[in-house]
Residue frames as qw, qx, qy, qz and C-alpha x, y, z in Angstrom:
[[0.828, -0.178, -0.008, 0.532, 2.13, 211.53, 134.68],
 [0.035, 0.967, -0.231, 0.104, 4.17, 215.02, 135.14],
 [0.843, -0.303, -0.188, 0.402, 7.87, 214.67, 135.07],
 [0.422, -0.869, -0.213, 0.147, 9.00, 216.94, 137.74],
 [0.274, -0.782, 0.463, 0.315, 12.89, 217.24, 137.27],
 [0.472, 0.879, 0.027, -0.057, 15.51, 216.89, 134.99],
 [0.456, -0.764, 0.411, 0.197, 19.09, 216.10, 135.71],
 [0.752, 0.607, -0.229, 0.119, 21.84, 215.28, 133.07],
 [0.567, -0.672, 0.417, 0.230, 25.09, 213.70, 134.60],
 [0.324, 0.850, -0.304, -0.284, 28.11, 213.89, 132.25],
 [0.014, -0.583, 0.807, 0.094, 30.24, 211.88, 133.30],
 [0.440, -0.073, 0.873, -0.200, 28.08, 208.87, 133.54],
 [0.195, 0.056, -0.512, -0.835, 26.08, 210.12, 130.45],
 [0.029, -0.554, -0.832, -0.009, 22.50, 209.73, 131.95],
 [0.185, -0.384, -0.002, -0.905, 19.53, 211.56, 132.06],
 [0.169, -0.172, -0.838, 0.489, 17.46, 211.30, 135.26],
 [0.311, -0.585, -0.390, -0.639, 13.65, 211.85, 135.55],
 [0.105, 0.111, 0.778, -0.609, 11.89, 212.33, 138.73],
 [0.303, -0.282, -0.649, -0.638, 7.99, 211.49, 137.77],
 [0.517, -0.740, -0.342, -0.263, 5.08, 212.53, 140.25],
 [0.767, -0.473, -0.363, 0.238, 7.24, 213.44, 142.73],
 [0.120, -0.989, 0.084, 0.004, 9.54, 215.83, 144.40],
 [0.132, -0.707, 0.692, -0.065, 12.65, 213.95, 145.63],
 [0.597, 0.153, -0.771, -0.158, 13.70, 210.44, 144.97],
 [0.725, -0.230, 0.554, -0.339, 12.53, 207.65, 147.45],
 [0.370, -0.184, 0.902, 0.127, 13.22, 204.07, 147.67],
 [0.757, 0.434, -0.007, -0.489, 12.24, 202.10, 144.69],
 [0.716, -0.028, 0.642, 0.272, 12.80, 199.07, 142.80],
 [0.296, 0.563, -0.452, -0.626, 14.49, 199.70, 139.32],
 [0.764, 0.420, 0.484, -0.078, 12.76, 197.92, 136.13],
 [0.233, -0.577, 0.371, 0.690, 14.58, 197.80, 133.23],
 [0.617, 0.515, 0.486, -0.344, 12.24, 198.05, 130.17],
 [0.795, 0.245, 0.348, 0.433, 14.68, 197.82, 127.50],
 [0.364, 0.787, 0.169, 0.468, 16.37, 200.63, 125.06],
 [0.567, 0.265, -0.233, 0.744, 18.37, 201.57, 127.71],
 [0.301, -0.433, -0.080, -0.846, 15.52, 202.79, 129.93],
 [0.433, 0.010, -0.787, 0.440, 15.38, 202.19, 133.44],
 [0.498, -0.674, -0.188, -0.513, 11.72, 203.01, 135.44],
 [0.043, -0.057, -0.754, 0.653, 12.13, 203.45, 139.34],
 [0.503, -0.379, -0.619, -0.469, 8.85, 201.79, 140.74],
 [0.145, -0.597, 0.314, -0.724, 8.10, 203.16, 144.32],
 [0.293, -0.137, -0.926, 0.193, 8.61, 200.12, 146.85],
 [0.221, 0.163, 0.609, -0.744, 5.71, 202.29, 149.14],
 [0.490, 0.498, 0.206, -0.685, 2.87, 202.47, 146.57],
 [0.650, 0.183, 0.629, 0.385, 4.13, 200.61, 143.04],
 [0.408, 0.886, 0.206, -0.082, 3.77, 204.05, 141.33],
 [0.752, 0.149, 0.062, 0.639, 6.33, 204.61, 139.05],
 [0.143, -0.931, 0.173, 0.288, 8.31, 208.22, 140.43],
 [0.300, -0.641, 0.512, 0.486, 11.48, 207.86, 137.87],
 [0.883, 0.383, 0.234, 0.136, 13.03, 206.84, 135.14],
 [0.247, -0.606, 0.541, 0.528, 17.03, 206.94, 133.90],
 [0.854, 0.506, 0.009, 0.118, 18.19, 206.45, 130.40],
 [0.683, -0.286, 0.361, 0.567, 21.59, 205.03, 130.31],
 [0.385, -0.036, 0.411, 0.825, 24.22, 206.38, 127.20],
 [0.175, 0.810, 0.362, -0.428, 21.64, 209.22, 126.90],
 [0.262, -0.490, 0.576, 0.600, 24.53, 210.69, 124.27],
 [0.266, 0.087, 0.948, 0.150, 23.38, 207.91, 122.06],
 [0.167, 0.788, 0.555, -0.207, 19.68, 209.20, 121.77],
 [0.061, 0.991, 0.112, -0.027, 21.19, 212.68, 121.22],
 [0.675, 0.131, -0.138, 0.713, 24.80, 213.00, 120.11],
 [0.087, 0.804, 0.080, 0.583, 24.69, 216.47, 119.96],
 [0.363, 0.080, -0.639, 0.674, 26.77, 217.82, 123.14],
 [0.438, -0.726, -0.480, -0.226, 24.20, 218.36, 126.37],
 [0.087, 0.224, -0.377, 0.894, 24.96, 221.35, 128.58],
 [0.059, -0.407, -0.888, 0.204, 22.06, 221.86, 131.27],
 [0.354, 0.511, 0.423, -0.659, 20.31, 224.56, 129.33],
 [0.286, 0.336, -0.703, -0.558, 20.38, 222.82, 126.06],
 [0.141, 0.003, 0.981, -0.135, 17.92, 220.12, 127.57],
 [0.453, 0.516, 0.494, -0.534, 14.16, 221.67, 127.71],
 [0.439, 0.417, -0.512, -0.609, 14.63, 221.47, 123.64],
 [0.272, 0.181, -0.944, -0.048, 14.98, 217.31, 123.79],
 [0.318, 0.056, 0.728, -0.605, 12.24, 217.07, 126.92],
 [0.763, 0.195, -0.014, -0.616, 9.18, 216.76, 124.70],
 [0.585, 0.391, -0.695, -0.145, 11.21, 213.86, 122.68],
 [0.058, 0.398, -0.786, 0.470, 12.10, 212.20, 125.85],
 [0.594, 0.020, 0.407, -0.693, 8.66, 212.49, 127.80],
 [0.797, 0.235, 0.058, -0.553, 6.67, 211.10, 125.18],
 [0.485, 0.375, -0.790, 0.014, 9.28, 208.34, 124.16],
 [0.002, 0.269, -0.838, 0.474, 9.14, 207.30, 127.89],
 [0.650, 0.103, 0.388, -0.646, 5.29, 207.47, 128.26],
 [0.784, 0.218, -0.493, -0.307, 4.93, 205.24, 124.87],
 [0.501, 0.055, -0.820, 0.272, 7.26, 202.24, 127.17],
 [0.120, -0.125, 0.627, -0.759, 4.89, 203.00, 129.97],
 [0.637, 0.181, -0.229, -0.713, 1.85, 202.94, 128.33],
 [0.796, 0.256, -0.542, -0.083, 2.68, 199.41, 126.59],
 [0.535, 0.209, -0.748, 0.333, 4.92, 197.93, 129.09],
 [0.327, -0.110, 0.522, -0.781, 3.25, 198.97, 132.86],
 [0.693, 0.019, -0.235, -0.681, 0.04, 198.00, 131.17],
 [0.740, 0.250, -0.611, -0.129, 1.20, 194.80, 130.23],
 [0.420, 0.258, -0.765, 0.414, 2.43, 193.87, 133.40],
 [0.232, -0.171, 0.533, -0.796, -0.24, 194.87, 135.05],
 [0.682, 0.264, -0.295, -0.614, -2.65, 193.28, 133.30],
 [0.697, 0.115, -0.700, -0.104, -0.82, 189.93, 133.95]]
């Protein structure tokens, strides 16, 4: 899993992934708790996103958009752990 982009929107306080992919395409949003929303690609079922609502929340600390690539490791590996466990799981059933 490689995620590709990066986008921080202020006013709505999210942070927006794009995962395997370039540009967003249709997809069906899962919401896997903690405020973490996967986008699951209606062509293929491969998950290409993922938002985290009140992003703020995670990170008070004010977020400017070159104050992010510090937080990205935290983020990634926070997301993969609810992939990991949760995708699995669902696939599995």
């Amino acid at each position: 899993m490689l995620i590709r982009e990066l986008a921080y929107d202020t006013e709505a306080d999210e942070l927006d992934l794009l995962i395997d992919t370039f540009k967003p395409e249709p997809a069906e949003v899962i919401h896997i708790g903690n405020d973490i929303f996967l986008r699951r690609s209606i062509k293929n079922g491969k998950i290409v996103g993922a938002t985290i609502a009140n992003y703020s929340l995670w990170y008070p600390e004010p977020i400017a958009a070159g104050e992010l690539e510090p937080q990205y490791a935290e983020v990634r590996e926070h997301i993969i752990r609810y992939l990991t466990v949760k995708y699995k799981t669902v696939a599995a059933s």
